[in-house]
C-alpha positions as CSV (number, residue, x, y, z in Angstrom):
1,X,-0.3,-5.5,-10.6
2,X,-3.9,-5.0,-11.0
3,X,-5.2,-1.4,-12.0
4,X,-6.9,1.1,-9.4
5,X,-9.3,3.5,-10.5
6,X,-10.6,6.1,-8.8
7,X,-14.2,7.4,-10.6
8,X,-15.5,10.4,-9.7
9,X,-19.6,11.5,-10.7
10,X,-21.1,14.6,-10.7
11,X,-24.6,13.9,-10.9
12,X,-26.9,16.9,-12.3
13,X,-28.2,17.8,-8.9
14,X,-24.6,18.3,-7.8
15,X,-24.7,15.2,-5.8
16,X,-20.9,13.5,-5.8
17,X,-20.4,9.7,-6.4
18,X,-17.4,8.3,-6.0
19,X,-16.7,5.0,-7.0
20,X,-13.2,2.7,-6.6
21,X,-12.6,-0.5,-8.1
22,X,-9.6,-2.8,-8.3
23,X,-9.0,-2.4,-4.3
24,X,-8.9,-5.0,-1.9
25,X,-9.7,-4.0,1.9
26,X,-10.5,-1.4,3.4
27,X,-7.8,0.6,2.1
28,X,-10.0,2.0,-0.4
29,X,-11.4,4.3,2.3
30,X,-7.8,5.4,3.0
31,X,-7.5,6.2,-0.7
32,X,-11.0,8.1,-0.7
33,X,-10.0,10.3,2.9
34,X,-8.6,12.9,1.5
35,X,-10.6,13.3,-1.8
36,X,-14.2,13.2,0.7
37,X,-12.4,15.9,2.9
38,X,-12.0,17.9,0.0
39,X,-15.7,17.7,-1.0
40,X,-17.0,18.8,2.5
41,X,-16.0,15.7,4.7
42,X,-20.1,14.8,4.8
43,X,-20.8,11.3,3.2
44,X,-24.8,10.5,2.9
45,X,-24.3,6.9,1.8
46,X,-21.5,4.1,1.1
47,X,-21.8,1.2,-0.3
48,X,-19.1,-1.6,-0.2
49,X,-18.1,-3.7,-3.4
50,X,-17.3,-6.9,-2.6
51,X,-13.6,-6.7,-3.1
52,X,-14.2,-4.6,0.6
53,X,-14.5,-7.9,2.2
54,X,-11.1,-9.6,0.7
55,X,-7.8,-9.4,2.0
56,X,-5.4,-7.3,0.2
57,X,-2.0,-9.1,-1.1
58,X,0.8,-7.2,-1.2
59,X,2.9,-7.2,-4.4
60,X,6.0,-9.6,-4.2
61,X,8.4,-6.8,-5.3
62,X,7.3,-4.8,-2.0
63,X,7.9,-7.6,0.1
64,X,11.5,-8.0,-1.2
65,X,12.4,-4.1,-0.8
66,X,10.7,-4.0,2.7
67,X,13.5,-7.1,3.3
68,X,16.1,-5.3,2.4
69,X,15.4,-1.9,4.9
């Protein structure tokens, strides 16, 4: 399984980055919802990696325990 990070900035001006890596898809904004909300809920700017525009794949072991429901 691949690592996901999460990187939060606090820039000296109080301005809040927040940066994710190691997700595929758009589920990184589902992962960033609630920490945004949190912050005040008003983004200025995003900016997509590339790994926005790829497909995630789910892990194999998932797969089998969803079979088994």
């Amino acid at each position: 399984m691949d690592v996901q990070e999460i990187e939060v900035i606090i820039e000296k001006d109080g301005t809040v980055r927040v940066e994710v890596r190691g997700v595929k898809g758009k589920s990184c904004l589902d992962l960033t919802q609630g920490l945004e909300e949190a912050l005040g809920g008003i983004v200025l700017d995003r900016e997509m990696r590339p790994e926005f525009l790829e497909n995630p794949v789910e892990d194999q072991n998932q797969l089998w325990i969803k079979g088994i429901e």
